[in-house]
N, C-alpha and C positions, 0 to 999 in steps of 0.2 A: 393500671399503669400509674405510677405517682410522676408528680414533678420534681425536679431539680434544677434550679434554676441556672448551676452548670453545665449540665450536659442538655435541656431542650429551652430553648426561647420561642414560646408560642406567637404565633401572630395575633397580636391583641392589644388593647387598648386600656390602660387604668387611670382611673379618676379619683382622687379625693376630695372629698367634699366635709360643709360640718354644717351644725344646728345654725339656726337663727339665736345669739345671743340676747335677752334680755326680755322684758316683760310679755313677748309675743306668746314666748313657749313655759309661762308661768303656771303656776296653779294647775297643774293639768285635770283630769278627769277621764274617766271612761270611755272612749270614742272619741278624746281630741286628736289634733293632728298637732306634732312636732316638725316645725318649717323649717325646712331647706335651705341654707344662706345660697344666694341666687350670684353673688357680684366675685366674681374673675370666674364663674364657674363655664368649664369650657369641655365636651365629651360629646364626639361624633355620633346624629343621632336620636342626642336627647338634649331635652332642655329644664329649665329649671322656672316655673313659672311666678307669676306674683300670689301667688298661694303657698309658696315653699313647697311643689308636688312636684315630682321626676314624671316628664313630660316626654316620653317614650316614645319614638315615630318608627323603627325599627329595630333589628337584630335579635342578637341573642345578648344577654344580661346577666350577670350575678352580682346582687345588688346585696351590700352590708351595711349598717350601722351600728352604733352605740351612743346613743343619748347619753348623758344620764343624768343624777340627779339631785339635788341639792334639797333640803327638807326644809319647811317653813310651818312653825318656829324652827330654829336651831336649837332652841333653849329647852329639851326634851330629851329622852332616853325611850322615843317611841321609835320602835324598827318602823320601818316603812320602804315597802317592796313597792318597786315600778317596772308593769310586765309592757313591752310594746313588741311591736311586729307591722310589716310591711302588710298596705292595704292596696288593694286595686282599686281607685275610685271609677274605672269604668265600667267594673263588672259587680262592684257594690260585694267585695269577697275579701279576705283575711291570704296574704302568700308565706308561703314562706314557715319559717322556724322561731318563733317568738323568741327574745332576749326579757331578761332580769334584770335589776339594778338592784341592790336594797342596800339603803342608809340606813346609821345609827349613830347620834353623836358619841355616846359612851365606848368603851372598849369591851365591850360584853362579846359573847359568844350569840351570832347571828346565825337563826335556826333556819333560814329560807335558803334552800336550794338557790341559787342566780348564777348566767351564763348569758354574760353584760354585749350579747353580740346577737341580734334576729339580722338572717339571712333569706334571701330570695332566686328563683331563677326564674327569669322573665325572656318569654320569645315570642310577643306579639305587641304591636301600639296601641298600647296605655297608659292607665296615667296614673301612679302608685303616690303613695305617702307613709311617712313611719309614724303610727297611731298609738296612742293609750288605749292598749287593751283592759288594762285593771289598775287599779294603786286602792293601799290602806293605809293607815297608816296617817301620818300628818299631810300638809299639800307639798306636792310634789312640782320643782323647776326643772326645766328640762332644759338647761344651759350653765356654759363654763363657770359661775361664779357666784358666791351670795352677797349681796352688796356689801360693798367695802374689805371685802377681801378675809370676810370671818371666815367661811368653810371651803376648799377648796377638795374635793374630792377626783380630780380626773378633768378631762377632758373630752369632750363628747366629738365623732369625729364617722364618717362613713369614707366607705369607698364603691366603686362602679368597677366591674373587671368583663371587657367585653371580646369575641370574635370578633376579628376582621377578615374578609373575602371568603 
């Protein structure tokens, strides 16, 4: 059965959310965590901790993001791919469908596969976060902007899509 958003209107709940802008979600690495901006954030349920971690008490969940990624230096012509996906930190486990990003200042032909969106379905209380799975490449920022407005590639942004009753 597909949706359409004309003929069925599910009983449900959505939420948008985004990254924590600025130095917090810098430089990333291998197993870091991409924080969760926490302030007007409002989804029956769950909450949004001082760790930037979705703080899950019930339901059913399908949980999406898109980080992405700004390269540091800028002043290169080095591709640099940023894999991340959604982790359980209750169960110390990887969910989900890992996303891609990959930067390149030049306009060359960029040979990495990316599919800038890791998805989840979550239907127990825990407590997830969207991690750096891998990056090469130069250091990788994982927020809207590189100072002073040199490289602006996108905007990093999730959403929350849940059952109700």
């Amino acid at each position: 059965m597909s949706y359409h958003p004309a003929v069925y209107t599910p009983n449900s709940e959505k939420t948008v959310f985004r990254t924590v802008e600025g130095a917090v979600n810098s430089t990333l690495s291998a197993g870091d965590r991409v924080e969760i901006e926490s302030s007007g954030f409002s989804h029956t349920g769950i909450t949004v901790n001082a760790s930037g971690q979705l703080v899950i008490a019930s339901g059913e969940h399908v949980l999406a993001c898109s980080p992405f990624n700004t390269m540091d230096p800028i002043n290169t012509s080095v591709t640099t791919p940023f894999e991340f996906r959604w982790y359980d930190v209750t169960n110390s486990q990887y969910l989900g469908v890992a996303g891609r990003r990959v930067t390149r200042r030049t306009a060359d032909t960029i040979a990495v596969h990316r599919s800038p969106l890791c998805v989840a379905y979550v239907s127990s209380a825990i407590t997830v976060e969207v991690r750096c799975v891998a990056r090469s490449g130069n250091n990788v920022n994982a927020w809207d902007s590189y100072g002073g407005g040199l490289l602006y590639l996108g905007k990093a942004w999730g959403y929350i899509y849940s059952a109700i009753g």
